[in-house]
Residue, then its C-alpha position, 0 to 999 in steps of 0.5 A: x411431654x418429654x416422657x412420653x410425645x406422638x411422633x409428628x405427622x409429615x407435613x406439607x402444604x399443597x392445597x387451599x385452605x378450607x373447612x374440608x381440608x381441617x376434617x380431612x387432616x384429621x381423619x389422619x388420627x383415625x387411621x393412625x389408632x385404628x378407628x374407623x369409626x371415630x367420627x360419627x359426629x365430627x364439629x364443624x371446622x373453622x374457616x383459617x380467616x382471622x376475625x378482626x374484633x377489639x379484644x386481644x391476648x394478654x402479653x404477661x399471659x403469652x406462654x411457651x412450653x418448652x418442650x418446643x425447644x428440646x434440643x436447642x436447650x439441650x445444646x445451649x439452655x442459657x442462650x436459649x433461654x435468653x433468646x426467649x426472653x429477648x423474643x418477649x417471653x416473660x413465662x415458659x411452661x417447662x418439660x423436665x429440667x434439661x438434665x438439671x436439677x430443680x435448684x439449678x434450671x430455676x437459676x437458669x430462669x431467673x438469670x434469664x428474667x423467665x418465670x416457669x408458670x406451669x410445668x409438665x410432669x406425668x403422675x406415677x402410674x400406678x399411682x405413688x404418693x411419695x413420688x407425686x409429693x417430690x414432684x410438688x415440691x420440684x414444682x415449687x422450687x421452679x416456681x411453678x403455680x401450675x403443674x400438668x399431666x401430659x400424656x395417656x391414651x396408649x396401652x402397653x402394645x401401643x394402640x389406643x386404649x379402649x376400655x373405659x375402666x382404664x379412664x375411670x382408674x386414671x381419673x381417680x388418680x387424678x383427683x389424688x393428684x389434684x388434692x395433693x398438689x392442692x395442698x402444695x399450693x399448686x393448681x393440678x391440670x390434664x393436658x390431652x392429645x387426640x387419643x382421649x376422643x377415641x371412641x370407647x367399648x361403652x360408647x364414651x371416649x375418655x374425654x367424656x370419662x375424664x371431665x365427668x369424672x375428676x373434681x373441678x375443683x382439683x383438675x383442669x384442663x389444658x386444653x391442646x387445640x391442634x390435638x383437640x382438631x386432630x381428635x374431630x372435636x372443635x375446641x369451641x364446643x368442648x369449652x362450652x361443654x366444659x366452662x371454667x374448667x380450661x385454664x390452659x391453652x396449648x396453641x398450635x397449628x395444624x397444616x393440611x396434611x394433618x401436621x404441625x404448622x407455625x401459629x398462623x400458617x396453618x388452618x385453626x382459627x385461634x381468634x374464634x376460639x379465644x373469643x370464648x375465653x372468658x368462658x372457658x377460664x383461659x389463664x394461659x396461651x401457652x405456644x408449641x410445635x412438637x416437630x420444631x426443632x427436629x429433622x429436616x427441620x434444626x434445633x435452630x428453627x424452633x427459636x423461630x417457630x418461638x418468634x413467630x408464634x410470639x409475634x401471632x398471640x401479640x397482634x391478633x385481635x377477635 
């Protein structure tokens, strides 16, 4: 995330909530890589309304990736990183060491009273095994049990890429990555943004390439629901698609103009989603607003993009 991250969209909030406005807010991803016809079959989009059922999301399993507070931990990472601990926090997902050494942001945590559970960090392309191997063991020292490949999609011009090939090359990275971070002790994920349901020159989407083609048994999947809607695919069917192999979920709203939006405010139904958790193999919830703490908003606003997403996994009930 702190590599490579999509510009957030304009956000705004002019009309009632409805299954049409999710649909429409993501047709703004089409237009935005070109694809006309990226939604030949789009999912039906859940109503905003939270269910009211007896199951919940686990507290210790409540988690916040970090690139959400980018410049507020640039300017104080102590402060920051107390606040969430105050907040409730107990784990963190991070992006990066905030300009720190391995050794040293995990002092930063432990003095804190956070874990950093999973972290994100790009596989080598083309792919190196003495660099992937120092980020295991960067990993390791932070204590991460999770470590996650966080961006692809984009060519060197920066449209969407379209050739499955490339996919296919990238999963076989990927499985040299799992097997490697296997050895290291550590469980090797994908996280994905709305550029890998493009469709492509074959008729698949990378998605498709990237779940049929990796070994279950050395990739999962965080599964990003707000890029996920973005992408026209409910998350609902891309865990029944894919069971156990979720393990992560990146929970993020979406607004009506197809913009990031704090956990509740927006239109995503996390409950019905959660609801399918024990079949997707959901380990972590982990919270995130890409624009959090950027203009107009401050770097301050995203302790309380923290605090409210926090407050919303603690209480709701599916």
């Amino acid at each position: 995330m702190d590599q490579q991250i999509n510009q957030p969209e304009p956000t705004a909030v002019s009309e009632p909530v409805s299954r049409r406005a999710v649909l429409r807010a993501a047709t703004v991803s089409a237009a935005a890589v070109g694809a006309a016809g990226m939604f030949a079959a789009p999912a039906a989009a859940a109503p905003a309304a939270q269910s009211h059922g007896r199951r919940r999301v686990p507290v210790d399993r409540i988690s916040i990736q970090l690139y959400t507070l980018r410049d507020q931990l640039a300017a104080d990472l102590p402060g920051t990183l107390d606040a969430l601990r105050r907040i409730g926090y107990r784990r963190v997902e991070h992006a990066g060491f905030v300009g720190r050494t391995a050794a040293q942001f995990r002092a930063a945590l432990d003095e804190a009273g956070l874990r950093a559970t999973s972290g994100h960090t790009g596989i080598p392309q083309p792919f190196d095994a003495a660099t992937w191997e120092q980020a295991l063991a960067d990993a390791n020292v932070v204590g991460c049990r999770k470590i996650v490949h966080p961006y692809f999609g984009r060519d060197a011009s920066g449209q969407a890429i379209r050739d499955p090939n490339v996919y296919r090359a990238l999963a076989r990275d990927l499985n040299k990555a799992g097997r490697m971070a296997e050895r290291a002790g550590l469980d090797f994920g994908y996280h994905n943004h709305q550029l890998e349901f493009v469709p492509l020159t074959d008729g698949s989407t990378g998605f498709d390439i990237l779940t049929g083609q990796t070994d279950p048994r050395l990739v999962h999947f965080e599964l990003d629901l707000y890029w996920t809607w973005r992408g026209a695919h409910d998350p609902v069917d891309v865990i029944r698609a894919n069971r156990g192999r979720i393990r992560q979920v990146h929970v993020k709203d979406l607004d009506v103009e197809g913009g990031f939006a704090d956990l509740g405010d927006g239109l995503i139904d996390f409950g019905r989603i959660f609801a399918h958790e024990r079949e997707a193999g959901i380990e972590e919830y982990i919270v995130e607003r890409d624009d959090a703490g950027t203009p107009p908003r401050s770097p301050a606003d995203a302790l309380d993009t923290a605090r409210v997403g926090f407050d919303y996994l603690a209480s709701l009930r599916y």
